[in-house]
N, C-alpha and C positions, 0 to 999 in steps of 0.2 A: 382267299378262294383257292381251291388246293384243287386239280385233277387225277383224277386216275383212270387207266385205260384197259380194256377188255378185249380178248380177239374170241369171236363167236365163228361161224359159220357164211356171215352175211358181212365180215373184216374187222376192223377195229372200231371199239365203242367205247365213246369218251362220258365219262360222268363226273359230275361236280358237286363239289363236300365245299361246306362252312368250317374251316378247320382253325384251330390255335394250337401256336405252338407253346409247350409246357416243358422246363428243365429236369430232366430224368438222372438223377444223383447215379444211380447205379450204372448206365450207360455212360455218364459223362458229358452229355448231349441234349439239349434241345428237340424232342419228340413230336410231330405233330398228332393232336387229339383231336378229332373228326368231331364238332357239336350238331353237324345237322346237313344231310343230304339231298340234292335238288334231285337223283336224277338224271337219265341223260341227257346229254348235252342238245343231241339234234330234237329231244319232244321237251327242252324245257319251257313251263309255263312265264312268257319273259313278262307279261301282264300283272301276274299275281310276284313277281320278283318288283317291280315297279313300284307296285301297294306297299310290298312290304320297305322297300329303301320309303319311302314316303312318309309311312309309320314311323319307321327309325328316327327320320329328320324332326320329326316333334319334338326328340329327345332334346337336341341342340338348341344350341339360340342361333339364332334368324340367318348370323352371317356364316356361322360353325356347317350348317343345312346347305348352305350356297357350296360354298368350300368342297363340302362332302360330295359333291353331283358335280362338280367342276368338272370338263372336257379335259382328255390329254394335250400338251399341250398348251394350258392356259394356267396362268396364273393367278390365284386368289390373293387380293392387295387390301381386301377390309372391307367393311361392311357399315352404313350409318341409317338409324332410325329415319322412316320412310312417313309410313301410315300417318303420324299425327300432322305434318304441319301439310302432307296432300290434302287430308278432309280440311283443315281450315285456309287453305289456299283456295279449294273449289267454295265454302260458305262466303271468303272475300269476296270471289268473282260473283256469288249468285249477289250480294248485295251490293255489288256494282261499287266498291268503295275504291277497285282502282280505277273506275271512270270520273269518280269522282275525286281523286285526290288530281287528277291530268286536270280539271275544270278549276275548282276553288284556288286561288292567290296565284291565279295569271295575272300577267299587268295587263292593264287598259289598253296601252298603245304599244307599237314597235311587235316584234318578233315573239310569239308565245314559247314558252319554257319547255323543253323534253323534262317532264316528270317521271319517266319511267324508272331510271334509276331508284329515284325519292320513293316513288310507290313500292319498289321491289324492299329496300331497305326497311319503311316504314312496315311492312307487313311480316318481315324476318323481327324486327323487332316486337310486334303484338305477340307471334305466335312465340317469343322465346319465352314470354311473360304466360304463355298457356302452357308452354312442354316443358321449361326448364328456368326458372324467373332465376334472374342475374343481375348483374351489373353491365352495364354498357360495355366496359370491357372485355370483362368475359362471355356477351353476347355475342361482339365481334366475333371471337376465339370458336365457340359455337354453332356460329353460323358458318366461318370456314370449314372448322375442320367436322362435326359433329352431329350436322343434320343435313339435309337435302334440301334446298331452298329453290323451286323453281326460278332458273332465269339469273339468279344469286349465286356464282360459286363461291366468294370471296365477298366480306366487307371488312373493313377497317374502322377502328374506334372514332375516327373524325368524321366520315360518314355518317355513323347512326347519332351524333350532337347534331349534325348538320338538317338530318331527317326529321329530328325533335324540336329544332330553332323553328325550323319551317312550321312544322304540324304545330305551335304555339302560335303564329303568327296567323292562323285560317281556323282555329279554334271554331269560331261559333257559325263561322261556315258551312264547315264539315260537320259540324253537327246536326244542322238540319237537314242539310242532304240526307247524310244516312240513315238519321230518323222517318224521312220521308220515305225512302228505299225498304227500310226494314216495316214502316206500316201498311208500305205496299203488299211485300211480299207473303208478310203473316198473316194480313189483315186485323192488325191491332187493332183491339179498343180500349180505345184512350176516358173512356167517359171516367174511370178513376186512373185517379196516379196518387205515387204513394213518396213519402218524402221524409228523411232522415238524414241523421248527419251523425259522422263518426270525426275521433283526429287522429291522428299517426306522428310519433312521436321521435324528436331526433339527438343523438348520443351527443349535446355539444356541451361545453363549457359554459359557452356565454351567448343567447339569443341574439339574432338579428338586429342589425341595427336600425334604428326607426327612421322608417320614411314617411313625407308626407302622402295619405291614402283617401280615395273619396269613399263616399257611403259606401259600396260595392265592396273595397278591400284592394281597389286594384291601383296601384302606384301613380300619384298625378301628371308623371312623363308619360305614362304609357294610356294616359284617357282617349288622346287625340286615336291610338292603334284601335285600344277596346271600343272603340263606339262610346262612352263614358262624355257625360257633362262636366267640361272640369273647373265648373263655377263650384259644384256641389264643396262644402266645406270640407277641410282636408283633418284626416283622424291619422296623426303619425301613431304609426305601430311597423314594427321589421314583419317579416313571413314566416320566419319560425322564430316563434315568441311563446313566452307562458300562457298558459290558458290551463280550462277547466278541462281535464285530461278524461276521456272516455275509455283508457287502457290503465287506467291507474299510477298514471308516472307524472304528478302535477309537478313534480321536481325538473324537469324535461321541457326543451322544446319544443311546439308543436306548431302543425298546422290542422285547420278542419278543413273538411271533406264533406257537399252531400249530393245526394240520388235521391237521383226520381228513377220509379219501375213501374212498369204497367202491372193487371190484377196478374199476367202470366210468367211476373218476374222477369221479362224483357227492360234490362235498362235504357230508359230513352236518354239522359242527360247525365252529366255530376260536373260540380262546378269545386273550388276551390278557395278558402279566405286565409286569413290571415291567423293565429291560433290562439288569439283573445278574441275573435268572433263569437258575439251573442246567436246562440238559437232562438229569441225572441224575434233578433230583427233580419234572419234570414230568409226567414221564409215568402217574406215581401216581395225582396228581391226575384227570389225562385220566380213566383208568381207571373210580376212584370217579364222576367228574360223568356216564360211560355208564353205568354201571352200575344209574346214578338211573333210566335210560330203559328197563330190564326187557327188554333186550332177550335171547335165545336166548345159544348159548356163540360168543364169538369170537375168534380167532386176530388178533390183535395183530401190526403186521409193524411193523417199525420199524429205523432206522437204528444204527451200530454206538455212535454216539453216546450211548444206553439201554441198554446193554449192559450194567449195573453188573449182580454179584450180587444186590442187595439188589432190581434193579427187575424181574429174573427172576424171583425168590419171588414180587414180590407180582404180575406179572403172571397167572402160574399158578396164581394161587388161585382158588376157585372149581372153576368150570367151564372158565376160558377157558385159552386158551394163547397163545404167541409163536416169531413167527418173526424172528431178530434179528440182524441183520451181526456180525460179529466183527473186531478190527483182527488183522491176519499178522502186524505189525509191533508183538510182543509178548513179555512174559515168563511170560506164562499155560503152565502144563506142560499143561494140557488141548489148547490152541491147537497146541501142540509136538507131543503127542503125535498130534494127530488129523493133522497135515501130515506127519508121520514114517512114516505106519500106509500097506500095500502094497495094492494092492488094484487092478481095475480100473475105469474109467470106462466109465458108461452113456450113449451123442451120444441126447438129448433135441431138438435142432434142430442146421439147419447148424453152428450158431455157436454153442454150448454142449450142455457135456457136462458130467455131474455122476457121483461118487461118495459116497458116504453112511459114515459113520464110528462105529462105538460105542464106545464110550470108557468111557459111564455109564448108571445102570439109569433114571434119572430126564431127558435131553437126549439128543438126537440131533445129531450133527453131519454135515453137508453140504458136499462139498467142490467148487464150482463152477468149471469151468475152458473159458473161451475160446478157441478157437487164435488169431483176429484180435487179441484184446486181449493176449497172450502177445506177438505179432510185436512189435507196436506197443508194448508194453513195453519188449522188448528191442532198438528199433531206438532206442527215447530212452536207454536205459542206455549204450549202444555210445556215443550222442554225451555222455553226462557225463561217463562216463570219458573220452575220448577230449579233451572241454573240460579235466577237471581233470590230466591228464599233461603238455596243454601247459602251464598253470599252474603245475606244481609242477615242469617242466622245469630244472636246473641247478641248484635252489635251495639244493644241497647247498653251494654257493661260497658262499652270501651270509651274511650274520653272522647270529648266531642272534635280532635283533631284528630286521634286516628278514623274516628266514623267518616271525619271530609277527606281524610285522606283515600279511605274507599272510593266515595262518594265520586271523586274527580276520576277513579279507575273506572269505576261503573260507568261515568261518563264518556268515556272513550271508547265504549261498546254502545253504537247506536240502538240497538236490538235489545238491549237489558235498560237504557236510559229510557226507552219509551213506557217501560210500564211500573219506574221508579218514583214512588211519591215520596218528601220531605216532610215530616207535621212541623207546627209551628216550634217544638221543644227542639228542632233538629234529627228527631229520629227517623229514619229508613223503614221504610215500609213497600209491600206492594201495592201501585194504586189500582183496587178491582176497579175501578170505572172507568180505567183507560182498557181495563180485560174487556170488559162487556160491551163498550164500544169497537173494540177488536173486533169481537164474534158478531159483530151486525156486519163488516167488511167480509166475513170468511168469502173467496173464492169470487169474488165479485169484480169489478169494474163498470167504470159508468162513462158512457158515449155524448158528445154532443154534434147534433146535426143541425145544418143549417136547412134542409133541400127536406120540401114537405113533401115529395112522392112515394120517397123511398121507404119499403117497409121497414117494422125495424128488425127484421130478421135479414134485409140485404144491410141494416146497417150494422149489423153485428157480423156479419160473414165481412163485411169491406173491411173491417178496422183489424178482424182478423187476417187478412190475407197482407198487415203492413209486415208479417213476416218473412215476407218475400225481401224487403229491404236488408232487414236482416241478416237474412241468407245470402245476400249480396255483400254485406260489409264481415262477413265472416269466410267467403269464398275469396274476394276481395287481397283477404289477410294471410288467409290458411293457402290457398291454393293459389291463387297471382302472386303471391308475396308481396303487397303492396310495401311493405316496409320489411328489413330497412332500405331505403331510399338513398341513392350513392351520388347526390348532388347537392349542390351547394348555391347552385343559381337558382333564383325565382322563376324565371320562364323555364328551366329543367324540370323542376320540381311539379310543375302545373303541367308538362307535357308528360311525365311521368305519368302523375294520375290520367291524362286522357290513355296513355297505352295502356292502361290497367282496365279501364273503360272500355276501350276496344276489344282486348281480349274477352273481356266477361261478358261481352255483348253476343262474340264467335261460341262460345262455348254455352251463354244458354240458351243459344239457337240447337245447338247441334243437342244437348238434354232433354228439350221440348220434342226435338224429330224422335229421338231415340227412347226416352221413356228411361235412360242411363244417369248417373252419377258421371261428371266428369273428370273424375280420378281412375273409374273405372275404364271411362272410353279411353283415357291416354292411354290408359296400360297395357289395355290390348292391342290398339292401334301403333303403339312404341314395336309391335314384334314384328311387324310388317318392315322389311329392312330393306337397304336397297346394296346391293353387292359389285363392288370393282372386280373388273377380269383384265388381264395384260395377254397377250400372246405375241405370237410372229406379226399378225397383219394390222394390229390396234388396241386398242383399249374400250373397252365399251363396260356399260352399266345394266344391270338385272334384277329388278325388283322378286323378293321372295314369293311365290305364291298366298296369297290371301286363304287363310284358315277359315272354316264356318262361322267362328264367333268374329270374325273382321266381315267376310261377305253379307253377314245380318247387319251389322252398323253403317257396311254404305247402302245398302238394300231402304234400310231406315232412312236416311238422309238422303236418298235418291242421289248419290254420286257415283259414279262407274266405276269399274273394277280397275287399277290403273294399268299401264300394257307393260308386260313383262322385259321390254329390252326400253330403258329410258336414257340411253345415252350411247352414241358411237362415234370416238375420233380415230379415223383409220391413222396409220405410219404415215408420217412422211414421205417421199420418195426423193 
């Protein structure tokens, strides 16, 4: 800011230029070049000088902005991400999880526990798994130095194991509380839940070593903790063990994972086995551990994967019922006859149309069909056939080892072995009757329900919405980072997944309020900063002002704006 002064009639008049200085080869010297004039001094407009330093500060990032408006006098010391773990600090307290984490695994008798540390740490650690997913260690590091933890200046790496020992040990506690909490506050309806399972996969050499396990998967020293019968027969397997890998690494150890979600993609539970866990005989289990929570009858929705007879009876006992995918690609005479059966289709939306099938006095069958997913069916069949003719072109010339010797490569491509027929001479052919059985599947799927009220266009919208699971084990992966997973203990590993649980629970509350992606809310909400000042009389802390698009997302979530001065330690004296 550069002045220059004037003597009129009425004394000296002082005016003020936006000036830079620029190096003038000719003079030798440094010139200053006036870009833009305010004005006099005594009529300037200090309001619209205001706006414009404001405008400016958009330019910077959050702490650069602070910095810039800094008082003489004070010193600017840094600045760390504000916004995001305030909104899911204020979503803990609406869902009351730190009154509930002070209540669950007090002891019975003698002097109750200050949980408050444990709660503060336990909440630093969800929210690192929503803004910035780590390792324990480097969460520690994060939460000291790198975000604003109400109540948290400071944690250390033994701390958040100690947080996690605990929060294993009140597992199914804590769970129902906050599910109760959270159906309070949303008013869930729970009358469907939808349930899946994924595994996550760990970099080792050599699997777990096998312990003895009850039916559940959970270690027989630790029955008497879990609530567990531990008559029930013991299945030794370790916790990260081979199994049937859902990420394509059956080379790998693993564990499985599954969720239950309400129709609004609210996770209400997820549980954790061992990574030779059948999905057959999961969902049993699931079943019984709701069943614990008294809740009303529920319609069960689940993938074709659960399908088994035996997991049909016992879902439909009681009161509840299911809604359950079926494979086409089958030798079920029920499956046959219900694709066999005439009838017309009902268009439900642009893009599906469903027909309903009875077969039997006790399931109903649904027969859902696409016309996009039918095209798109049949435009990839056209190119496998179309792959496998040129492959099996001429092969009748070749000796009958080179033709096997095809034969076993063709086989390695499930997509071309499905519509490869053998005649009796050995020759390679296409078989058109596994084509034309193809084009009866185009764009199709088939439902079975146990629950005779439901129409079957609720039952076709229910089995659609098991996408939400989905979108849970791909947020889960993509955005918690659930894996990789930096422990090596069984109860870590299983408190792990609940903090991943936790956080996806904060975050698709706050999606639902907002009507946002949660990659977009962090990133907004990351600009909201909070800034250190040092001077003569103290130190104190100054949240940045909140932008329009930050003011819309607490506006949405109903949480307040936060106050601009969030911390004051005077000097000494």
């Amino acid at each position: 800011m550069r002045t220059t002064k004037r003597e009129n009639k009425s004394g000296t008049v002082r005016y003020l230029h936006l000036a830079h200085n620029e190096w003038d080869p000719v003079k030798g010297r440094a010139v200053p070049k006036v870009l833009f004039t305010f004005g006099r001094e005594d009529e300037l407009d200090r309001d619209a000088i205001r706006r414009l330093v404001a405008s400016l500060s958009r330019l910077l990032e959050p702490g650069e902005a602070l910095a810039a408006n800094t008082a003489p006098g004070l010193e600017y010391t840094g600045s760390v991400p504000f916004g995001g773990a305030y909104v899911l600090d204020h979503l803990w307290h609406r869902l009351k999880i730190d009154k509930i984490v002070g209540r669950v695994g007090q002891p019975k008798r003698g002097r109750p526990r200050d949980m408050t540390a444990t709660e503060r740490v336990l909440f630093a650690l969800v929210a690192n798994r929503a803004l910035a997913p780590s390792s324990k260690l480097a969460a520690a590091e994060w939460i000291t130095h790198d975000v604003h933890i109400d109540s948290l200046p400071e944690a250390g790496e033994q701390s958040c194991y100690r947080a996690m020992d605990w929060l294993h040990e009140v597992k199914d506690d804590l769970e129902k509380q906050v599910f109760d909490e959270v159906a309070n506050l949303l008013n869930l309806e729970v009358d469907l839940l939808f349930f899946d399972t994924t595994s996550t996969y760990f970099e080792l050499e050599e699997p777990d070593e096998s312990v003895a396990r009850d039916e559940k998967g959970h270690r027989r020293d630790d029955a008497g903790d879990e609530g567990q019968d531990v008559g029930d027969a013991a299945k030794p397997a370790g916790f990260r063990t081979h199994g049937k890998s859902k990420d394509s690494r059956d080379d790998l150890p693993q564990i499985v994972i599954g969720l239950a979600v309400t129709r609004d993609g609210i996770p209400v539970r997820v549980w954790s086995w061992p990574g030779n866990a059948s999905d057959q005989t999961l969902i049993r289990q699931v079943k019984d551990d709701m069943r614990d929570w008294t809740l009303s009858k529920i319609v069960w929705v689940a993938d074709r994967g659960f399908s088994s007879d035996r997991n049909r009876r016992y879902l439909r006992s009681g009161t509840d019922a299911y809604i359950i995918g079926e494979k086409l690609r089958t030798t079920s005479p029920e499956v046959k006859q219900a694709l066999s059966r005439q009838g017309r289709y009902q268009d439900i939306t642009g893009h599906m149309r469903v027909k309903e099938v009875r077969i039997s006095d006790t399931e109903r069958f649904v027969i859902c069909h696409n016309p996009e997913a039918a095209d798109r069916d049949q435009h990839m069949r056209e190119q496998l056939v179309a792959q496998l003719q040129e492959l099996i072109a001429d092969t009748d010339k070749l000796s009958d080892f080179k033709r096997g010797e095809l034969r076993g490569k063709i086989a390695a491509k499930p997509g071309l072995n499905r519509y490869l027929r053998i005649t009796p001479a050995g020759k390679l052919r296409v078989d058109q009757t596994k084509v034309k059985a193809e084009e009866n599947r185009d764009g199709k799927y088939l439902l079975r329900c146990s629950d005779p009220k439901l129409s079957a266009e609720d039952i076709a919208r229910g089995y659609k919405a098991l996408l939400e699971v989905e979108r849970g084990w791909r947020d889960m992966k993509q955005v918690i980072d659930l894996r990789p997973v930096y422990h090596r203990l069984e109860e870590r590993i299983r408190a792990h997944v609940l903090l991943c649980w936790l956080a996806l629970l904060l975050i698709r509350i706050a999606e639902t309020a907002t009507g946002e992606t949660w990659p977009r809310i962090r990133r907004e909400l990351d600009r909201l900063h909070l800034g250190t000042f040092t001077g003569p009389t103290g130190t104190f802390q100054q949240v940045t002002t909140p932008t329009k698009p930050q003011q819309d997302l607490l506006a949405k979530l109903g949480i307040p704006a936060p106050t601009q001065i969030a911390g004051l330690q005077p000097t000494p004296r």
